[in-house]
Wavefront OBJ file of the C-alpha trace (Angstrom):
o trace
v 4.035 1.634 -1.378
v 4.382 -1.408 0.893
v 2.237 -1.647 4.495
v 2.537 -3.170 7.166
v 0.395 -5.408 9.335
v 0.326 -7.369 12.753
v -0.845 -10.836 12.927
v -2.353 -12.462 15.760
v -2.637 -16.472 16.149
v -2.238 -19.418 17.600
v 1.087 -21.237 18.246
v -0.075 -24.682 16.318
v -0.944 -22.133 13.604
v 2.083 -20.048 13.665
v 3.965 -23.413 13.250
v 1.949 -24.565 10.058
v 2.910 -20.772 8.517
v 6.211 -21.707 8.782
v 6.130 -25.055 7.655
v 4.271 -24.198 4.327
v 5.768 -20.389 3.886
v 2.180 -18.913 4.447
v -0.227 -16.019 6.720
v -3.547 -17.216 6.859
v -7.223 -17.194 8.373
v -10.464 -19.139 8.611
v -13.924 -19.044 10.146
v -16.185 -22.011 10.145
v -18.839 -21.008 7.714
v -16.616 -19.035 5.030
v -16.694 -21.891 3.268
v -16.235 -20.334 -0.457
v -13.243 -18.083 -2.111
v -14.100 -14.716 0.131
v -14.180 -12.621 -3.065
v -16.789 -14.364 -4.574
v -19.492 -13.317 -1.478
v -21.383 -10.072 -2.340
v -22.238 -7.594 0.061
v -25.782 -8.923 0.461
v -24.825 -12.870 0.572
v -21.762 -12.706 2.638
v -22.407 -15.091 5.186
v -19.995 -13.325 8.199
v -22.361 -11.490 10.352
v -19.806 -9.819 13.247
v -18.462 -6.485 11.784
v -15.046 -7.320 13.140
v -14.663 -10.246 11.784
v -15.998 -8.966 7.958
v -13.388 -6.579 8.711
v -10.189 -8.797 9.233
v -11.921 -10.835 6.276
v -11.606 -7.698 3.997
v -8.438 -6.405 5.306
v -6.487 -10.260 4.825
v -8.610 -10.970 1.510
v -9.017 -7.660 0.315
v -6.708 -4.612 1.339
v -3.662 -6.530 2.175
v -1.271 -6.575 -0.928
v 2.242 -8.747 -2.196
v 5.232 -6.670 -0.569
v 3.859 -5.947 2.172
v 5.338 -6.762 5.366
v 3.750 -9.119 8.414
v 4.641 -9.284 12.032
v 3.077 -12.546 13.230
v 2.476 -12.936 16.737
v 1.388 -15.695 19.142
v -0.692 -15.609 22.095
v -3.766 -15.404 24.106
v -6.341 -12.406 23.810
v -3.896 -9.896 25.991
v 0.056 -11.026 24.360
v 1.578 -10.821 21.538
v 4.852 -12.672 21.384
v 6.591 -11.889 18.260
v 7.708 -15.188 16.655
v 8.539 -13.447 12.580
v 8.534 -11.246 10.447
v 7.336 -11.951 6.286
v 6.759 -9.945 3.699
v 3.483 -11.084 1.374
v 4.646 -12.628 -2.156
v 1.484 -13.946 -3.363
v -2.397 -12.715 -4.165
v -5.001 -14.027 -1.640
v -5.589 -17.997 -2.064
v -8.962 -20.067 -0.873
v -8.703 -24.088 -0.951
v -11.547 -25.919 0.213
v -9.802 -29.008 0.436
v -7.469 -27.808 3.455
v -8.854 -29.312 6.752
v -6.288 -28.668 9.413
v -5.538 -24.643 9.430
v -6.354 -21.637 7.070
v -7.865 -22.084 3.822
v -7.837 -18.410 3.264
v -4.326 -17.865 2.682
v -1.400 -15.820 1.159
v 2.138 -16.931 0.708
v 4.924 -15.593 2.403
v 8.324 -15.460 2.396
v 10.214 -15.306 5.912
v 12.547 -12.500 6.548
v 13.157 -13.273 10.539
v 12.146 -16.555 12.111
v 12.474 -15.902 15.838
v 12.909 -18.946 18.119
v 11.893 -17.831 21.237
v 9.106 -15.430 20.790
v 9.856 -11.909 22.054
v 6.502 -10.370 23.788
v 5.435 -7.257 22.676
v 3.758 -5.085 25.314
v 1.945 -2.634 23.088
v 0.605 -4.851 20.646
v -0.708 -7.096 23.084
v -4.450 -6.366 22.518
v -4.466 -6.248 19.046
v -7.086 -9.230 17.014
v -6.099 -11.227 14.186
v -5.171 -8.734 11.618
v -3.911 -4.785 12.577
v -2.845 -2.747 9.843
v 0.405 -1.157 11.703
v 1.594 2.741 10.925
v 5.397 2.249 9.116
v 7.054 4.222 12.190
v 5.368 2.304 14.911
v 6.152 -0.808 12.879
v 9.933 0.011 12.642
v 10.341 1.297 15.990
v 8.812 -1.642 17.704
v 11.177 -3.988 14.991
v 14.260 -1.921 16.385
v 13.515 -1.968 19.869
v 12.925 -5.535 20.412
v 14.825 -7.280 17.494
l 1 2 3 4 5 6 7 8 9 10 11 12 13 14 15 16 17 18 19 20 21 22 23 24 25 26 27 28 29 30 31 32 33 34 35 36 37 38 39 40 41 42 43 44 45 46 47 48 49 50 51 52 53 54 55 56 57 58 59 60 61 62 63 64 65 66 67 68 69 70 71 72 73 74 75 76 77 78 79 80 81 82 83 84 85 86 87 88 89 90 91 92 93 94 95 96 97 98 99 100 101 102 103 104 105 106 107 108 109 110 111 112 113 114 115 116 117 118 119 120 121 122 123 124 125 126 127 128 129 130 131 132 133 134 135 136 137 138 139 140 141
């Protein structure tokens, strides 16, 4: 069964994801392959942020489907929609956007982002209920 998630992030970011057919996230200090941190040596100490780490590294799975959004802490303007094709990836080597990422392949590439009122306070990563998901791809697409 496929799920489907909400992606928050920023517009120079959004534009790399499309570039390189990716979804992605980083935190200074998450320097290593996420998987390999234990529960006792995992250097993120905000709840909410171990929590997007786990739900992009862990719980998010190939198939299922991504609405990535760009904007600042209250908008989200809707600028595609992917589905997940590839496991989680970590390279260390990246230095300009997310070396925690997953590969994508675009279904809708929308060229003038459409805002999206009720997802507008949502963080980085939402997991998304299938008929809220649909609806809201309906309504404004």
């Amino acid at each position: 069964m496929n799920n489907y998630w909400a992606m928050k992030t920023y517009g120079e970011w959004s534009d790399i994801f499309i570039q390189q057919n990716i979804i992605g996230i980083d935190e200074e200090g998450i320097d290593d392959d996420y998987r390999n941190y234990q529960q006792n040596n995992c250097p993120i100490t905000n709840p909410r942020l171990e929590r997007r780490f786990k739900q992009f590294c862990k719980w998010l799975n190939i198939g299922d489907y991504v609405a990535v959004g760009t904007g600042q802490q209250t908008h989200f303007n809707l600028k595609m929609i992917a589905r997940v094709i590839s496991d989680y990836e970590f390279d260390a080597s990246i230095t300009n956007g997310a070396r925690h990422f997953r590969k994508i392949d675009i279904l809708r590439l929308i060229s003038d982002p459409i805002p999206v009122e009720k997802w507008s306070q949502f963080q980085r990563l939402e997991f998304v209920d299938s008929n809220d998901f649909m609806d809201t791809l309906i309504y404004h697409l």
